[in-house]
Structure formats: C-alpha cells, structure tokens
MMTF fields as JSON, N, C-alpha, C and O atoms, coordinates in Angstrom:
{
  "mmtfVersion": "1.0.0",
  "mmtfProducer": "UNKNOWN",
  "numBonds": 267,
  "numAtoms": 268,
  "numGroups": 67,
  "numChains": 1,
  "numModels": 1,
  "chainsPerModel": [1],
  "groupsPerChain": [67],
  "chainIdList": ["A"],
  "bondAtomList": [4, 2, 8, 6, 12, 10, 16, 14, 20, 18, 24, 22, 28, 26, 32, 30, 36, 34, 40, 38, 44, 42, 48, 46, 52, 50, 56, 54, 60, 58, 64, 62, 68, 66, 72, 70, 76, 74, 80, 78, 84, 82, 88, 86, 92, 90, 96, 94, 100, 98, 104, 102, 108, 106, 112, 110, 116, 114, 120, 118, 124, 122, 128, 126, 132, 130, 136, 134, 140, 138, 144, 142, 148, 146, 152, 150, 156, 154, 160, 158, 164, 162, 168, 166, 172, 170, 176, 174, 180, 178, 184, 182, 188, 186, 192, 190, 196, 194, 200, 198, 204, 202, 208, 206, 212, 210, 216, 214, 220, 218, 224, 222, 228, 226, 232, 230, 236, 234, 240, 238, 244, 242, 248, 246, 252, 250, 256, 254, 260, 258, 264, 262],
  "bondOrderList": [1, 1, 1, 1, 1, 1, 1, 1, 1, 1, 1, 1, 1, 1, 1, 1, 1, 1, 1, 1, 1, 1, 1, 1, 1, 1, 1, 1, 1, 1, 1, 1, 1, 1, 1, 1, 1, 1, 1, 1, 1, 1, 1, 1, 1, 1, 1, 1, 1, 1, 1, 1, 1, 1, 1, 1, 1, 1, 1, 1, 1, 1, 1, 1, 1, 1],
  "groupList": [{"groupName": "UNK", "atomNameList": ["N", "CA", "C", "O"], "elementList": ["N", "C", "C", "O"], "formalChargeList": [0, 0, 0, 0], "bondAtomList": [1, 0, 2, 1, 3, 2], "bondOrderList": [1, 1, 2], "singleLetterCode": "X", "chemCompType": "L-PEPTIDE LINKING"}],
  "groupTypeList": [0, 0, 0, 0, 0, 0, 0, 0, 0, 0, 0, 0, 0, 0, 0, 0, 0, 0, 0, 0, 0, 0, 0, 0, 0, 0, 0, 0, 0, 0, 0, 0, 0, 0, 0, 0, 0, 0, 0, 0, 0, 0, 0, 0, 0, 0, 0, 0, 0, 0, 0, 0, 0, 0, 0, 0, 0, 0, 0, 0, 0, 0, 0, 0, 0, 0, 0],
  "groupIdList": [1, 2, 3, 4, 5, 6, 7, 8, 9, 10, 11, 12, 13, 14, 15, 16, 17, 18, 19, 20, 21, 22, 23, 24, 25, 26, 27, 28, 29, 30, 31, 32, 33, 34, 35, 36, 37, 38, 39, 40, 41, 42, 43, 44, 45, 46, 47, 48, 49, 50, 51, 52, 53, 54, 55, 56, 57, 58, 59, 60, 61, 62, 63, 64, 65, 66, 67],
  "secStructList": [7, 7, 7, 5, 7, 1, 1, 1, 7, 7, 5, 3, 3, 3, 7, 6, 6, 6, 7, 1, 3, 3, 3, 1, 1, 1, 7, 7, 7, 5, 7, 2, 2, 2, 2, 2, 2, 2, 2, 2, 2, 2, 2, 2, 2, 2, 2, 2, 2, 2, 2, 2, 2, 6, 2, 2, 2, 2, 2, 2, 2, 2, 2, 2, 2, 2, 7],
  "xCoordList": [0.843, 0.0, 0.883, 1.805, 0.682, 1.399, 1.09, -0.017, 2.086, 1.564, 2.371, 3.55, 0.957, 1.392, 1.322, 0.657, 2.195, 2.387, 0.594, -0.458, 0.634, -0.386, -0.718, -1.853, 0.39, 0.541, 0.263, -0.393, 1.327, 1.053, 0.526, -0.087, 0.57, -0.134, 1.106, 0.722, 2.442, 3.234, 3.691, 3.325, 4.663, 4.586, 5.77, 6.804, 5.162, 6.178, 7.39, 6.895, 8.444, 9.523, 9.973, 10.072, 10.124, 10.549, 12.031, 12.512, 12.9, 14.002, 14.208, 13.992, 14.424, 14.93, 15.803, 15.333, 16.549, 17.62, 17.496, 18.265, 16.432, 15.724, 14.214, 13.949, 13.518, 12.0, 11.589, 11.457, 11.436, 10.328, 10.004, 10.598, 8.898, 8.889, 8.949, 8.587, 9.435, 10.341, 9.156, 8.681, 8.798, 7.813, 8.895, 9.933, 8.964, 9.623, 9.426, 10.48, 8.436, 7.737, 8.375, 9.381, 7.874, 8.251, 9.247, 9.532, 9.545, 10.726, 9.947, 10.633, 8.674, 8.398, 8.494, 7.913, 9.147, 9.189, 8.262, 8.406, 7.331, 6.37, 6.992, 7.633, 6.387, 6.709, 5.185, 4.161, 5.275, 4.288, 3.178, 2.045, 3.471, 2.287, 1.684, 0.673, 2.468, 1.872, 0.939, -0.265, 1.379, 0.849, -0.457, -1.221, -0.657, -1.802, -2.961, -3.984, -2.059, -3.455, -3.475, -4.666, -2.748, -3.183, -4.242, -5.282, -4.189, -5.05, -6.531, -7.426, -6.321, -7.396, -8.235, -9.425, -7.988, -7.922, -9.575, -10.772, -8.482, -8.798, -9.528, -10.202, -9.631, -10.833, -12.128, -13.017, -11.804, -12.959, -13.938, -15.116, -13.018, -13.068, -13.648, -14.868, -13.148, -13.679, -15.299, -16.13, -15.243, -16.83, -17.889, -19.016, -17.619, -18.725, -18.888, -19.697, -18.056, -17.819, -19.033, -20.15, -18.086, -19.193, -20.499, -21.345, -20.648, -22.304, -22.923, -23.738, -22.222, -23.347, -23.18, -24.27, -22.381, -22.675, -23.314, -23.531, -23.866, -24.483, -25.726, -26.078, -26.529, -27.564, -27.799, -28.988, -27.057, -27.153, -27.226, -27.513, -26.968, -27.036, -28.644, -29.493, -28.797, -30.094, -31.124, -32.045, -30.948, -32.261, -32.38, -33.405, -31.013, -31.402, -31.921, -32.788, -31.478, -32.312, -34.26, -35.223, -34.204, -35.718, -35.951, -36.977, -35.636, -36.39, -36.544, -37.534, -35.628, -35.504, -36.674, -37.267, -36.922, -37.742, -38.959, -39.854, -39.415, -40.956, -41.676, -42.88, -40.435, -40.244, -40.587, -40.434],
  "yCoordList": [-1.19, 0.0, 1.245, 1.288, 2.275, 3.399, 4.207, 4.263, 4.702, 6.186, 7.567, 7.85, 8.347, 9.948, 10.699, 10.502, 11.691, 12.738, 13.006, 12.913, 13.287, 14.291, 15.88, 16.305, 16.537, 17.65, 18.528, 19.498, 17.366, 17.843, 16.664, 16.716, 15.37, 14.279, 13.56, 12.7, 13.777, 13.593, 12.134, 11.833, 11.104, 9.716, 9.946, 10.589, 9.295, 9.128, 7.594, 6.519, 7.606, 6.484, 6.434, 7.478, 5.586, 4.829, 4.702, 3.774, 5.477, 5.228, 4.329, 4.949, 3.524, 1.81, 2.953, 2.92, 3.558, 3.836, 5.143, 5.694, 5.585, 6.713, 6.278, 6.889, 5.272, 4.141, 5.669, 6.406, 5.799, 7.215, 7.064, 6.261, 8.051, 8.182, 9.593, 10.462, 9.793, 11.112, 11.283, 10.328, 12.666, 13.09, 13.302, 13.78, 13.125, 13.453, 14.323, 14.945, 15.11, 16.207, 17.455, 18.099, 17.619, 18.441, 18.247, 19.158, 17.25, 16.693, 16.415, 16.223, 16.421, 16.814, 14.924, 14.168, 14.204, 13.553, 13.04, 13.569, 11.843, 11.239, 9.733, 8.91, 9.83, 8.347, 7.667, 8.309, 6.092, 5.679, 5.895, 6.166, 5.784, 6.39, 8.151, 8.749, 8.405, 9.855, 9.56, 9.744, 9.119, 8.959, 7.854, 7.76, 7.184, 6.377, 7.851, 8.174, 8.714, 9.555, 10.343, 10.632, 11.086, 12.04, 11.524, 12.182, 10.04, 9.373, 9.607, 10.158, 8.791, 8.782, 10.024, 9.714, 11.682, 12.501, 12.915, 13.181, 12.696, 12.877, 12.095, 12.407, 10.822, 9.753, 10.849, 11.415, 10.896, 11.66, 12.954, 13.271, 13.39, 14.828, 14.02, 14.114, 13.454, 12.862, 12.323, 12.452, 11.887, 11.225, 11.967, 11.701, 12.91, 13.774, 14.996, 15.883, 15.019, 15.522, 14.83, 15.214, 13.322, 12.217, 11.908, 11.292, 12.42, 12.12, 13.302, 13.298, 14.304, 15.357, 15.131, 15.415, 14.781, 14.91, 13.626, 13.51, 12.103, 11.295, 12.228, 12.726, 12.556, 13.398, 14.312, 14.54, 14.925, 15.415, 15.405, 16.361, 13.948, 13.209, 12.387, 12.441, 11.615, 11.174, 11.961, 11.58, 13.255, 13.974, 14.689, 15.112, 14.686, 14.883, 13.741, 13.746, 13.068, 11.619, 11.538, 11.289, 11.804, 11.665, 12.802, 12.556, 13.856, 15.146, 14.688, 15.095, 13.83, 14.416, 13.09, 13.15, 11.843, 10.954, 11.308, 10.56, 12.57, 13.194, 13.254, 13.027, 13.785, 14.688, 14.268, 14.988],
  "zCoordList": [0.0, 0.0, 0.0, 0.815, -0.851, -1.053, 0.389, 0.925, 0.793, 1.881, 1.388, 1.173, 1.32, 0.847, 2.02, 3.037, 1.7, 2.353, 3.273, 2.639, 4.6, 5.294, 4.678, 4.462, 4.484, 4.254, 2.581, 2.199, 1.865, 0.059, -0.305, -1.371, 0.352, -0.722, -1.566, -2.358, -1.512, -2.174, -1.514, -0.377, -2.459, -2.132, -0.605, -0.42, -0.005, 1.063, 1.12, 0.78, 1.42, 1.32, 3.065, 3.71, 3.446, 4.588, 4.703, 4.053, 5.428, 5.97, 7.005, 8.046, 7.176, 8.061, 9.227, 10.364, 9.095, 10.348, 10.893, 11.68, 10.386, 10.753, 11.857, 12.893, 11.377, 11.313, 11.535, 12.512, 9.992, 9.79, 8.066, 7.345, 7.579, 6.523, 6.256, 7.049, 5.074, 4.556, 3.336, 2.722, 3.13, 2.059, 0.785, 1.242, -0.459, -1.75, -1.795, -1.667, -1.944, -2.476, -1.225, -1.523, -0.247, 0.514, 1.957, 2.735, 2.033, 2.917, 4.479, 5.483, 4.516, 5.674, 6.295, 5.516, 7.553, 7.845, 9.519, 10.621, 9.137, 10.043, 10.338, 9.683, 11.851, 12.126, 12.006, 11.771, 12.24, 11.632, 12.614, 12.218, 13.878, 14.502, 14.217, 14.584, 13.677, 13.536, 12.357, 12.534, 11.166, 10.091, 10.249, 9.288, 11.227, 11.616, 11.96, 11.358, 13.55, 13.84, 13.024, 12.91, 12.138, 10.744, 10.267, 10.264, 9.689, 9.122, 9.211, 8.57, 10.526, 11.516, 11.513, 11.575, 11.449, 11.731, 9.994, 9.882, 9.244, 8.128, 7.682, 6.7, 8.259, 7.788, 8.445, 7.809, 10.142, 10.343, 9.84, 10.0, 9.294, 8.498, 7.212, 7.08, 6.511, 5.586, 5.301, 4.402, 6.153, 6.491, 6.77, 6.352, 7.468, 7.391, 6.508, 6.778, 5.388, 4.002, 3.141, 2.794, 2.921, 2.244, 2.71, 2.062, 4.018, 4.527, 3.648, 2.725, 4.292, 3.326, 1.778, 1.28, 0.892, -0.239, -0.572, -1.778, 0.542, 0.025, 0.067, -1.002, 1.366, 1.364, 0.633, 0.406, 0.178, -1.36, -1.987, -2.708, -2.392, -3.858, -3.748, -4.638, -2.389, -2.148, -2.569, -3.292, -2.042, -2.129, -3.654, -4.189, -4.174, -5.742, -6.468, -7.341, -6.141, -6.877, -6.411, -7.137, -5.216, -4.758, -5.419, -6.054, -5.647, -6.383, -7.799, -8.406, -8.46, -9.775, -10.205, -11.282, -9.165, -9.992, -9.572, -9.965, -8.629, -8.897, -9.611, -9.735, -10.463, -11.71, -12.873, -13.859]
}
C-alpha cells in the first residue's frame, strides 16, 4: 500500500535507520504512529464531508424521480 504525504499528498519512502517516513515532495518527515493519527484525523473529516454529499445526492435523486 502506497503512503502519501499528510501535508502535500506527495509519495512518502521509509528510511529503516531513521523508522520514519520522509515526504519526496516536501521533505516533511512522520513516524508511523503519527501517520496512523493524521489518518485517523482525516478519515474523520472525511466522512462527514461524504455524509453530506451522500444526502445530497439522495435527495437529488428523490427530487428528480418526482419529476
């Protein structure tokens, strides 16, 4: 499984003698527990993004087969 950057999204690579991952893109470096609660963070944020745009999409569908 790929892991991107928290910050730009950019691919992140794993240094062994560091046990961190290093961003390509902007250098910014996470350990893996950080990059778990970022995650975590952003799943939550996420979800209640996608709730409203299912309910959004629901209720355009119930409008439009009134119709």
């Amino acid at each position: 499984m790929a892991q991107y950057c928290l910050e730009c999204g950019g691919t992140l690579s794993y240094d062994p003698v560091l046990k961190q991952y290093s961003c390509k893109s902007c250098g910014l470096t996470f350990t893996s527990q950080q990059l778990l609660e970022g995650r975590g963070q952003l799943n939550d944020r996420e979800s209640s993004d996608e709730q409203k745009r299912r309910r959004q999409k629901e209720y355009l569908n119930w409008w439009l087969s009134k119709k």
